[in-house]
DRENKE-96746 format. One record per residue: x, y, z of N, C-alpha, C in turn. Coordinates in nm, 2 decimals, m for minus. Atoms other than C-alpha are relative to their C-alpha. Layout:
- X;Y;Z;X;Y;Z;X;Y;Z
...
This chain:
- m0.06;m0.07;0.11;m9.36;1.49;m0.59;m0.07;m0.03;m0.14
- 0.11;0.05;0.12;m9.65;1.40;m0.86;0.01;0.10;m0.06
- 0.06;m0.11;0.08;m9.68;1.75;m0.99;0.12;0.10;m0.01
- m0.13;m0.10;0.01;m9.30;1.86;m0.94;0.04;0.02;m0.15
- m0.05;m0.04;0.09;m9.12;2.02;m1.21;0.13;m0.06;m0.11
- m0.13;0.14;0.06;m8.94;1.75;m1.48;0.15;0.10;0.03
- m0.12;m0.12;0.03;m8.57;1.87;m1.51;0.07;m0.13;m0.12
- m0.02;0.09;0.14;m8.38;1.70;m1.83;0.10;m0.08;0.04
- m0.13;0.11;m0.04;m8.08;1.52;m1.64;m0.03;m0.02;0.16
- 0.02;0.00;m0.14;m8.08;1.33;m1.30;0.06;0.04;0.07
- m0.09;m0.05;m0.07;m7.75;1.49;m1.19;0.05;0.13;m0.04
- m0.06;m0.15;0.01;m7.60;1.82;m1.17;0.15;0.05;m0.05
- m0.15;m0.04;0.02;m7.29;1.91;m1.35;0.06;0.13;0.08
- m0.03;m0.10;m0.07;m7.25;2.19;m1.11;0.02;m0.01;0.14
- 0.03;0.04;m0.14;m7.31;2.05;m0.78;0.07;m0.13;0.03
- m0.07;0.08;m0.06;m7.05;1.84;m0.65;m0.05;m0.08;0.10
- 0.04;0.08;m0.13;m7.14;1.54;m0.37;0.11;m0.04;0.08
- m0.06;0.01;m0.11;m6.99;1.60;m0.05;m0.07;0.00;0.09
- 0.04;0.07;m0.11;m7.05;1.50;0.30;0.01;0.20;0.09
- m0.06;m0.07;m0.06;m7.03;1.88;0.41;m0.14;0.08;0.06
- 0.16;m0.08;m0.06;m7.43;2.00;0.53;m0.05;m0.13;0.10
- 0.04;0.08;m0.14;m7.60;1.86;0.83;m0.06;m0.16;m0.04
- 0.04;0.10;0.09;m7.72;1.51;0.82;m0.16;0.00;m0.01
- 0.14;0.01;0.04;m8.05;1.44;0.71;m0.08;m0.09;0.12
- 0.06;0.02;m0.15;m8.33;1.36;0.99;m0.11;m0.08;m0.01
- 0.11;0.12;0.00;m8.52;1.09;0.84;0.09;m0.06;m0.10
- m0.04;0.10;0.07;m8.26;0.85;0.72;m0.05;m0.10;m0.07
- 0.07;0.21;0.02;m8.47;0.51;0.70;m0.11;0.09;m0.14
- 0.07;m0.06;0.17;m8.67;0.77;0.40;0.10;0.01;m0.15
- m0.13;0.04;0.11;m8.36;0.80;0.23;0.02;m0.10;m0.07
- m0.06;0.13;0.08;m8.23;0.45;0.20;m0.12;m0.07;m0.02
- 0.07;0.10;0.05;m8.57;0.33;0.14;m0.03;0.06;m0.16
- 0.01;m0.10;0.10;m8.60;0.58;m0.16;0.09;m0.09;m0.13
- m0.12;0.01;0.14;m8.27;0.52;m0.32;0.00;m0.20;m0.02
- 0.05;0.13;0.06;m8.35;0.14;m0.27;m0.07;m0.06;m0.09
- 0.08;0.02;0.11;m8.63;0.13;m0.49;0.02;0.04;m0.09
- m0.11;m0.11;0.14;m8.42;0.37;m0.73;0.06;m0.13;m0.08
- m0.11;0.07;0.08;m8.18;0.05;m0.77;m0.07;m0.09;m0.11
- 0.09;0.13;0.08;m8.49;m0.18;m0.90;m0.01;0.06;m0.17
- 0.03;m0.03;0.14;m8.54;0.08;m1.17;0.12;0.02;m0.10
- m0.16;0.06;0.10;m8.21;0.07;m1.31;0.01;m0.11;m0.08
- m0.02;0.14;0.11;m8.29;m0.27;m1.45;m0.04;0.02;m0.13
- 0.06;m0.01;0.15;m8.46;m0.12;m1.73;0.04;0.15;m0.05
- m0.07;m0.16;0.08;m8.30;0.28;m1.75;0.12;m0.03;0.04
- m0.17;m0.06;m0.03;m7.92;0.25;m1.73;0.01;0.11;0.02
- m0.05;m0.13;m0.01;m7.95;0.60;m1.80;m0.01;0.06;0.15
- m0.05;m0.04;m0.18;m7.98;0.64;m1.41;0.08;m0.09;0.11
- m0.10;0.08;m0.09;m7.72;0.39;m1.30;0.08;0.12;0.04
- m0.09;m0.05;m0.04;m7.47;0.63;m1.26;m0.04;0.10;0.09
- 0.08;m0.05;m0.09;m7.70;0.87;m1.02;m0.04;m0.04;0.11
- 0.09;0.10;m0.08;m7.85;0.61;m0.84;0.11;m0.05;0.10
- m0.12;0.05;m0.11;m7.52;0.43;m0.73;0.09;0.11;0.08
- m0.06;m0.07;m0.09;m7.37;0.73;m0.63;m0.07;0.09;0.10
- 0.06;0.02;m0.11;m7.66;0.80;m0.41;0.02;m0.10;0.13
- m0.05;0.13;m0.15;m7.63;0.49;m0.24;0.12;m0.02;0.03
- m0.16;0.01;m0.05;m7.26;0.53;m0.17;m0.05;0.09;0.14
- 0.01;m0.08;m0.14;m7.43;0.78;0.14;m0.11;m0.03;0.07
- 0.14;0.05;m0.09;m7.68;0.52;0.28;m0.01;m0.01;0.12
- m0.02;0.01;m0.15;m7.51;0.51;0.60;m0.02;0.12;0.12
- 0.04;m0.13;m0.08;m7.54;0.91;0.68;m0.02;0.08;m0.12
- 0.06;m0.10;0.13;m7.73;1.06;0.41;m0.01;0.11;0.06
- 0.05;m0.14;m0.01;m7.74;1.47;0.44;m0.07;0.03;m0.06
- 0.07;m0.11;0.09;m7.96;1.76;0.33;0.04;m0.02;m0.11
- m0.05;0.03;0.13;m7.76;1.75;0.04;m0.03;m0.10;m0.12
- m0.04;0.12;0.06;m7.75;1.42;m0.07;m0.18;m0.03;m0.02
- 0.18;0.00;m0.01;m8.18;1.41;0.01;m0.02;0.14;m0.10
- 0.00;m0.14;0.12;m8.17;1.74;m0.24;0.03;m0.07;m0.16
- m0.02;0.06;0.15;m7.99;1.53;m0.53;m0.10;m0.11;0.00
- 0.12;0.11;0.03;m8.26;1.24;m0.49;m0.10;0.03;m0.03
- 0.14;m0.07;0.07;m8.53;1.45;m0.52;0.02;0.03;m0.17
- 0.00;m0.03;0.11;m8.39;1.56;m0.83;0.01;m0.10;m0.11
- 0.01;0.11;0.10;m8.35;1.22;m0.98;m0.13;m0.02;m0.02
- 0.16;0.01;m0.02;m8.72;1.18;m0.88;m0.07;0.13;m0.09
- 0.04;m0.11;0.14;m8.79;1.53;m1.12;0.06;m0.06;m0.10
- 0.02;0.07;0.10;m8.63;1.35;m1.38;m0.04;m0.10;m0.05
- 0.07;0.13;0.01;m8.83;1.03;m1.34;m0.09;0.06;m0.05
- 0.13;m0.06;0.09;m9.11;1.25;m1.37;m0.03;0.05;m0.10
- 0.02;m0.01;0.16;m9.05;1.37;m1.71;0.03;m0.13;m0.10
- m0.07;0.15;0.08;m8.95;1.04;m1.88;m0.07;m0.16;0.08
- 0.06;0.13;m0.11;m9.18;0.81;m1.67;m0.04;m0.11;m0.12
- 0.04;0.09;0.10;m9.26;0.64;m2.02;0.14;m0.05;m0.09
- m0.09;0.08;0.10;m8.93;0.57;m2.11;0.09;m0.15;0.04
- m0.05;0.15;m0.03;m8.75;0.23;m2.11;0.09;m0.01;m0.11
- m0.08;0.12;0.11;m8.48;m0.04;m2.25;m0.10;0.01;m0.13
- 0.08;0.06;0.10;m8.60;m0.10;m2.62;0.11;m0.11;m0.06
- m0.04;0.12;0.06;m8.48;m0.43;m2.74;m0.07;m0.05;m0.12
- 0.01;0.01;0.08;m8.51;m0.50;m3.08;0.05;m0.09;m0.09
- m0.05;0.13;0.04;m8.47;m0.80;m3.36;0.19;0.12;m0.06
- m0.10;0.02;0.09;m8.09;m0.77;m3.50;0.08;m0.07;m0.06
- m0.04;0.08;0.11;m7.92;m0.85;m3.81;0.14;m0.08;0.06
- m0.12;0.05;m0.09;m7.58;m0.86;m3.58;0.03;m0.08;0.12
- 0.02;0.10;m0.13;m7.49;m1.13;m3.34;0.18;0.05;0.08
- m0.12;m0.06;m0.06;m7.14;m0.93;m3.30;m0.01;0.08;0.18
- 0.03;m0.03;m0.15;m7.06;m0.81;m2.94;0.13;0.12;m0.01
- m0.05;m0.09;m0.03;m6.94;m0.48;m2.86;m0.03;0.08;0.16
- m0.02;m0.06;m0.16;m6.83;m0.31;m2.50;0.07;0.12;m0.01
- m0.07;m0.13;0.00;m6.74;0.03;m2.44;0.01;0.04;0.16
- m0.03;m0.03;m0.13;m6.55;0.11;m2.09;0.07;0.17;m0.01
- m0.05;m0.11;m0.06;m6.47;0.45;m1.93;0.04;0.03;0.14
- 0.02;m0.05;m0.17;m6.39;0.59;m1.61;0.10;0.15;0.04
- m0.06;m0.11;m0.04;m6.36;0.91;m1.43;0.10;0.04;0.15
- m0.11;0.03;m0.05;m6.02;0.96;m1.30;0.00;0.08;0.19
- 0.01;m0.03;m0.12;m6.03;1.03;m0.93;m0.11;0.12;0.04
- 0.10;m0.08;m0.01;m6.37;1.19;m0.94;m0.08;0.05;0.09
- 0.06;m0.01;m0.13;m6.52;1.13;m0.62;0.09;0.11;0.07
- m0.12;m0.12;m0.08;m6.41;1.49;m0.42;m0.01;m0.07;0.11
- m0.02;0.06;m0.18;m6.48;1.29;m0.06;0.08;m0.07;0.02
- m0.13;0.09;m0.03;m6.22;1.02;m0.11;0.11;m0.04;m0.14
- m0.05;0.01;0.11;m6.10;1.08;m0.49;0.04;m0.16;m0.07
- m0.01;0.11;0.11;m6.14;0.74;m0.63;m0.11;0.03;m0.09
- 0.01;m0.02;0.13;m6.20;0.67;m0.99;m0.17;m0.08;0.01
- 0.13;0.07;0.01;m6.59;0.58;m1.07;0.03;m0.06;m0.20
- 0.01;0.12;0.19;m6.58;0.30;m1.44;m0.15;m0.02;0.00
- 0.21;0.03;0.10;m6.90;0.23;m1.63;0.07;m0.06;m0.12
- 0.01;0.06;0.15;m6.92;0.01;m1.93;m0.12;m0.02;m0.09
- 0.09;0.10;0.03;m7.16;m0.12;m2.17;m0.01;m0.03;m0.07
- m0.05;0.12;0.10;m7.18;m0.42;m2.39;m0.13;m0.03;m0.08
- 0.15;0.02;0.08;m7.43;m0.46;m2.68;0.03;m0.09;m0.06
- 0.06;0.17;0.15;m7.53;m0.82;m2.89;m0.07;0.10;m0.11
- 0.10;m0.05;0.14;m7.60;m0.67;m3.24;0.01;0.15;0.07
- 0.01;m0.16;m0.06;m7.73;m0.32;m3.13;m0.11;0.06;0.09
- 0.09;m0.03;m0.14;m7.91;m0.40;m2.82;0.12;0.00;0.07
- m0.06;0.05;m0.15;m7.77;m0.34;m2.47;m0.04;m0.10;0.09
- 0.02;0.12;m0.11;m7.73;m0.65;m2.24;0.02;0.05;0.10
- m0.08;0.00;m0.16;m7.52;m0.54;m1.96;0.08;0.13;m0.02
- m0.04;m0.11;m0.04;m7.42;m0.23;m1.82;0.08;m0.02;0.18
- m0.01;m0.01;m0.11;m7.28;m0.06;m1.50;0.05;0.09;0.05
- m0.06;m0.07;m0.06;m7.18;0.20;m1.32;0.05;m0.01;0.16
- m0.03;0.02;m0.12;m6.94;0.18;m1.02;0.14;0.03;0.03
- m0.13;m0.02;m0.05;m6.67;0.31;m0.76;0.10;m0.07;m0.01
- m0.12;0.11;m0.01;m6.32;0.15;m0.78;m0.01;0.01;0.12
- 0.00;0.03;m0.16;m6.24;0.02;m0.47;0.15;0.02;0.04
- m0.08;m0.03;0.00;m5.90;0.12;m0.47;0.04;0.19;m0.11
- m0.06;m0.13;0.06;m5.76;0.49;m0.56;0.09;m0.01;m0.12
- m0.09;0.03;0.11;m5.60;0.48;m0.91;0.13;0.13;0.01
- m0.07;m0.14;0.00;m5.26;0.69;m0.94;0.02;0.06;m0.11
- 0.03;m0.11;0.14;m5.32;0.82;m1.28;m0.11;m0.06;m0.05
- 0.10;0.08;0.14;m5.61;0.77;m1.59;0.04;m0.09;m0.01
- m0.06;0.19;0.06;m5.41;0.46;m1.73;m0.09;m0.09;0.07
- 0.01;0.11;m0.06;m5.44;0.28;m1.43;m0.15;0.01;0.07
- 0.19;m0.04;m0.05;m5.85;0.42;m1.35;m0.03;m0.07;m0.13
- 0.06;0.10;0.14;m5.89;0.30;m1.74;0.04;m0.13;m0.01
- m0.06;0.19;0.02;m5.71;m0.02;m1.72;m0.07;m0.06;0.08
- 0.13;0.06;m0.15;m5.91;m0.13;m1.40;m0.14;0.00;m0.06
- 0.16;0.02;0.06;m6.26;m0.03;m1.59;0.04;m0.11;m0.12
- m0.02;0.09;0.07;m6.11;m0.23;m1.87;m0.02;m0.14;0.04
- 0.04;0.17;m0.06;m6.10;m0.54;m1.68;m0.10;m0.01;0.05
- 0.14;0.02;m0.07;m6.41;m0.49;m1.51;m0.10;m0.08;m0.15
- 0.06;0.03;0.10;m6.57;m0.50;m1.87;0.03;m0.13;m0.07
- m0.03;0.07;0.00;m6.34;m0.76;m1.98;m0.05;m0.13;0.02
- 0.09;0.08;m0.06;m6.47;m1.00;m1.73;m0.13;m0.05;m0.04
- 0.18;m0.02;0.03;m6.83;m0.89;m1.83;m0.02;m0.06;m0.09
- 0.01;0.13;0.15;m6.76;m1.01;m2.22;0.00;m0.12;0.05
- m0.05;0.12;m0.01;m6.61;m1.30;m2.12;m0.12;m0.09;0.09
- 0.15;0.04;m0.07;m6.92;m1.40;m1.90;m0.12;0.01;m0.10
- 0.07;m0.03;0.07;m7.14;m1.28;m2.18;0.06;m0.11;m0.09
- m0.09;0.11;0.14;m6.93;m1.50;m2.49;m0.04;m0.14;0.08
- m0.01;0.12;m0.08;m6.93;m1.82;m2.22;m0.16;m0.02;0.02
- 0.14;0.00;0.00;m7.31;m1.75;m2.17;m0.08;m0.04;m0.15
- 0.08;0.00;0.17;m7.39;m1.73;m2.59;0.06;m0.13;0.01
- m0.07;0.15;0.04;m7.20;m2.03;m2.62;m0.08;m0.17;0.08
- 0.08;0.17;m0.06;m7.39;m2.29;m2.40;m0.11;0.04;m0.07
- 0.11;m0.04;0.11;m7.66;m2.14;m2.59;m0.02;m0.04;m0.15
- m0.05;0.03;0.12;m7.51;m2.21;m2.90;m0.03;0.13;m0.10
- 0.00;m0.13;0.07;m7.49;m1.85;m3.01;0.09;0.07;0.01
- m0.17;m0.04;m0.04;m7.14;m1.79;m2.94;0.03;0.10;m0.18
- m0.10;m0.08;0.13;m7.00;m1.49;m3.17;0.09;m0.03;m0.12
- m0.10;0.07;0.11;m6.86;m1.57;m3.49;0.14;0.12;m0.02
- m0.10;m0.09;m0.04;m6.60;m1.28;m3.43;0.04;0.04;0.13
- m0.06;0.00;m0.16;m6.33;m1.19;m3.12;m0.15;0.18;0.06
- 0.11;m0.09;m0.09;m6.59;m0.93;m2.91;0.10;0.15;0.02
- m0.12;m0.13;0.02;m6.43;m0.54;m2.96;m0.04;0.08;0.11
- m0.01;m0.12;m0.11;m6.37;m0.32;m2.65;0.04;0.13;m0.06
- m0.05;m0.12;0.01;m6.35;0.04;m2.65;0.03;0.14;0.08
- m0.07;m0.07;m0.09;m6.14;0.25;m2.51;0.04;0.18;m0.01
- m0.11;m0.14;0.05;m6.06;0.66;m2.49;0.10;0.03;0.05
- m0.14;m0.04;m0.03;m5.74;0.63;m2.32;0.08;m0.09;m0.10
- m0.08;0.03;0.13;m5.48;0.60;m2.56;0.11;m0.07;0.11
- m0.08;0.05;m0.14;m5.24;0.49;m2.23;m0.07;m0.18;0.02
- 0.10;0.12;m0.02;m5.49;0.22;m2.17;0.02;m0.08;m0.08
- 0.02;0.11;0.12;m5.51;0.06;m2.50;0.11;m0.05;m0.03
- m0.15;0.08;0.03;m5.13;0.05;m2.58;0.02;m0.09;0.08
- m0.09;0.07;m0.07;m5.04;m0.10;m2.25;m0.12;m0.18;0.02
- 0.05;0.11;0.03;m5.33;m0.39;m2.36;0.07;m0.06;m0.07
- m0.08;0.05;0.07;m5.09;m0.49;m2.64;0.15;0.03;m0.01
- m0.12;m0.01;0.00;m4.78;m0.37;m2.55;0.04;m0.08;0.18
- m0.06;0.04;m0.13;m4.62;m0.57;m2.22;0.11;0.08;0.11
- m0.13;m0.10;m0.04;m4.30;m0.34;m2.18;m0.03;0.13;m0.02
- 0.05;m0.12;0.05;m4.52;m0.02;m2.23;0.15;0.12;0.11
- m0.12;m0.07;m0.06;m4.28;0.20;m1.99;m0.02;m0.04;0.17
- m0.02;0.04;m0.13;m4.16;0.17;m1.62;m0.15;0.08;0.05
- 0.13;m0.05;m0.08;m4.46;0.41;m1.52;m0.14;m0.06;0.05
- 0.07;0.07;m0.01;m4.68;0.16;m1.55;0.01;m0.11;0.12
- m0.03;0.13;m0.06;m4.55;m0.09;m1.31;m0.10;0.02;0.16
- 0.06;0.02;m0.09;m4.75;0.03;m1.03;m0.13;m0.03;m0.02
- 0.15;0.07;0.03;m5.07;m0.13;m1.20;0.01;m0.14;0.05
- 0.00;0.14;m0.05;m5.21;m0.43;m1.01;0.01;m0.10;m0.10
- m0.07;0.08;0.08;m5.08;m0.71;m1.14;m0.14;m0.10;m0.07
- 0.13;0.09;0.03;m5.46;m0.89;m1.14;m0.08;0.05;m0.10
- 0.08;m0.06;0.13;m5.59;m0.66;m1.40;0.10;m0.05;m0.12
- m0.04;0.03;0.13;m5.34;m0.77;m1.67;m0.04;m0.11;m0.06
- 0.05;0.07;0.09;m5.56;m1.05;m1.77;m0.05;0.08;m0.11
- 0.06;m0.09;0.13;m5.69;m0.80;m2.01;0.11;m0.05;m0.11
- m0.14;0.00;0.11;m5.33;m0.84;m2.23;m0.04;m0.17;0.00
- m0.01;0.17;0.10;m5.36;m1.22;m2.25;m0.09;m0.04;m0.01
- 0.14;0.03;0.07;m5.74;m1.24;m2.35;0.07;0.08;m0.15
- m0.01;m0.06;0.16;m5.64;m0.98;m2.62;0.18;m0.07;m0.08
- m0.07;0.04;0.06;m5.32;m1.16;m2.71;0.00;m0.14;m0.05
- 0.03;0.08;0.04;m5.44;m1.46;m2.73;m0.13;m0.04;m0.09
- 0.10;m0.01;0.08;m5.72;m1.34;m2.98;m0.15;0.00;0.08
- 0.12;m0.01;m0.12;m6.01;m1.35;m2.73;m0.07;0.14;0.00
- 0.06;m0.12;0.02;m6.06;m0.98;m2.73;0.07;0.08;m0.10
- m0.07;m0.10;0.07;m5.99;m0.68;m2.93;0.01;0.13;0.06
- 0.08;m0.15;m0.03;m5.96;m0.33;m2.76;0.08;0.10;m0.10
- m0.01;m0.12;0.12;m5.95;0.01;m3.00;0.01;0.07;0.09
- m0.01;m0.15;m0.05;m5.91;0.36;m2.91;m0.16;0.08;m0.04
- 0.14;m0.04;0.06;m6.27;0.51;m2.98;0.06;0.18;0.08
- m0.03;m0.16;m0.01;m6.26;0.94;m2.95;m0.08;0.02;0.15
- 0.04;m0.08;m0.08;m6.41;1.08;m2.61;m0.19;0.05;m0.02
- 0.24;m0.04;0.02;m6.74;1.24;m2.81;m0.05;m0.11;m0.06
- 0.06;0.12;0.02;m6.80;0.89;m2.90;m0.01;m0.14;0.09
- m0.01;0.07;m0.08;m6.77;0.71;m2.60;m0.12;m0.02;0.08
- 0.13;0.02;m0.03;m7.10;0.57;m2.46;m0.05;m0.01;0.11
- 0.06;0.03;m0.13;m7.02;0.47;m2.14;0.05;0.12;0.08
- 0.03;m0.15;m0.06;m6.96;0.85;m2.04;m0.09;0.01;0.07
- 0.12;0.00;m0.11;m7.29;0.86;m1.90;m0.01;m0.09;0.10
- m0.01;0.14;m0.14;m7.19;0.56;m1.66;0.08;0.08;0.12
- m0.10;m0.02;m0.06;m6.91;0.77;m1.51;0.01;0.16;0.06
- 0.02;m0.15;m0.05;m7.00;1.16;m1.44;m0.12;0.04;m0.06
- 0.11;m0.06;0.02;m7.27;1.41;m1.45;0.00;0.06;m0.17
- m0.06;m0.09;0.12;m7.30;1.54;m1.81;m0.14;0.14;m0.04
- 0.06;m0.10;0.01;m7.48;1.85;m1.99;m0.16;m0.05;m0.05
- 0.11;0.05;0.07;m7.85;1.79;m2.09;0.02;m0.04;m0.12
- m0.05;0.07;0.11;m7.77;1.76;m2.47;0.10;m0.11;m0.03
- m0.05;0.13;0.07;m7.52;1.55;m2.45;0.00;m0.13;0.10
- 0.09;0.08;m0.02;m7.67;1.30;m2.24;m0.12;m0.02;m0.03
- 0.12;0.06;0.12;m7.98;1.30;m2.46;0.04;m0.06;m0.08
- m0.08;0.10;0.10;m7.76;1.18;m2.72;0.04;m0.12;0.06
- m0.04;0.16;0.03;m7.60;0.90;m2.52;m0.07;m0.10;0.08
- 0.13;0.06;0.00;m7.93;0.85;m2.41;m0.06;m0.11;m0.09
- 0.08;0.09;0.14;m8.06;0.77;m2.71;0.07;m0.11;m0.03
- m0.03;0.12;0.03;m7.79;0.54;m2.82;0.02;m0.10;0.04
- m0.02;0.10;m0.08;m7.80;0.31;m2.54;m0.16;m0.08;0.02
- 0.15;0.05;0.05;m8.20;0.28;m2.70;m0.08;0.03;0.09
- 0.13;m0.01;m0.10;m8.37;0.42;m2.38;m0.07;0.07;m0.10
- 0.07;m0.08;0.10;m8.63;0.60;m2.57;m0.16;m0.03;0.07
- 0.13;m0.01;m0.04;m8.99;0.66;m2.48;m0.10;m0.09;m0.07
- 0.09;0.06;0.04;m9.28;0.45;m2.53;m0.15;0.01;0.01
- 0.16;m0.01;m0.01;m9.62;0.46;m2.60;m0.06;m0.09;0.10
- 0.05;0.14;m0.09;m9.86;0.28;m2.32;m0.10;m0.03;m0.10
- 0.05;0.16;0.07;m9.99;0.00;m2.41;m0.17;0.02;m0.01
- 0.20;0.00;0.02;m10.40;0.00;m2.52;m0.03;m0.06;0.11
């Protein structure tokens, strides 16, 4: 595919992934494919969310599923010069931004979360990934990516600190469910809530005990969107760009 034709996003906002065309007839091509896919993820986040939901069909990859890999591979090919750019900053603040799309997977409808957490106004740590449990509303698909991220700070802050670069401020999560964020600072939010596992409510006593902060941030400003579904070329160039992938010159 050297001379295939770039396309501007690795996934298809049109083309749903289901298990429903024959299976594919050179499996061990497949999973060796989307294995080497995962190594490149260390340096484009922007194809985490592609990549893993490739490899959710490593066990009986179809036609189908060998059709959307190819396509990630046309958009490698146009952007084969871009990368992480990490850069000096003035901020030693730590910001996380969690999403997740609410029972999005059509094959077994659980919710896919993504986050990611920047020192200053680089990105450290990202991720895109399936819940392992079916959420029964948003709230409880957003509350669960919340603690995922959660965790992630709290491993990140514990990391700066033996370092001796521990944050001089609590680390701000951000959140577009408005469900989500109340029931971080509210305990008694309403009975509907009560079917949220009970192991995700460390989120409420990190943020009540000053530890974290989470906000409400708007939808068209949510970053970790591109962790969690396919989106339109333009607006995954934008939250492209501000997660710093950006093209680079080679090197002399």
């Amino acid at each position: 595919m050297a001379d295939c034709k770039p396309l501007a996003t690795p996934a298809s906002v049109s083309q749903p992934v289901s298990q429903s065309s024959s299976l594919f007839d050179n499996p061990t091509q497949y999973r060796r494919l989307a294995g080497a896919l995962q190594y490149l993820t260390i340096t484009r986040p922007d194809l985490s969310y592609s990549v893993n939901r490739l490899c959710q069909f490593m066990h009986s990859p179809t036609d189908e599923h060998w059709g959307l890999l190819k396509r990630v591979l046309r958009y490698i090919r146009g952007t084969l010069d871009y990368g992480l750019r990490i850069t000096a900053s003035v901020s030693s603040g730590i910001q996380a931004y969690s999403d997740s799309d609410w029972a999005g997977c059509p094959v077994d409808r659980k919710s896919t979360s993504g986050y990611a957490v920047f020192l200053g106004t680089n990105l450290v740590s990202w991720v895109s990934r399936k819940q392992r449990t079916v959420a029964r509303s948003s709230t409880e698909a957003e509350y669960k990516g919340l603690a995922d991220v959660c965790a992630e700070v709290t491993w990140v802050v514990s990391l700066l600190r033996e370092l001796r670069l521990g944050p001089t401020a609590p680390p701000t999560l951000w959140c577009d469910n408005l469900g989500a964020t109340y029931l971080c600072a509210n305990p008694v939010f309403h009975a509907r809530t009560k079917h949220v596992e009970v192991d995700y409510h460390f989120v409420r006593d990190k943020v009540s005990s000053g530890d974290l902060q989470v906000h409400f941030v708007s939808t068209k400003d949510q970053l970790a969107d591109i962790f969690t579904k396919p989106l339109p070329a333009a607006r995954f160039g934008v939250l492209r760009s501000k997660l710093n992938v950006s093209s680079h010159p080679p090197c002399a």
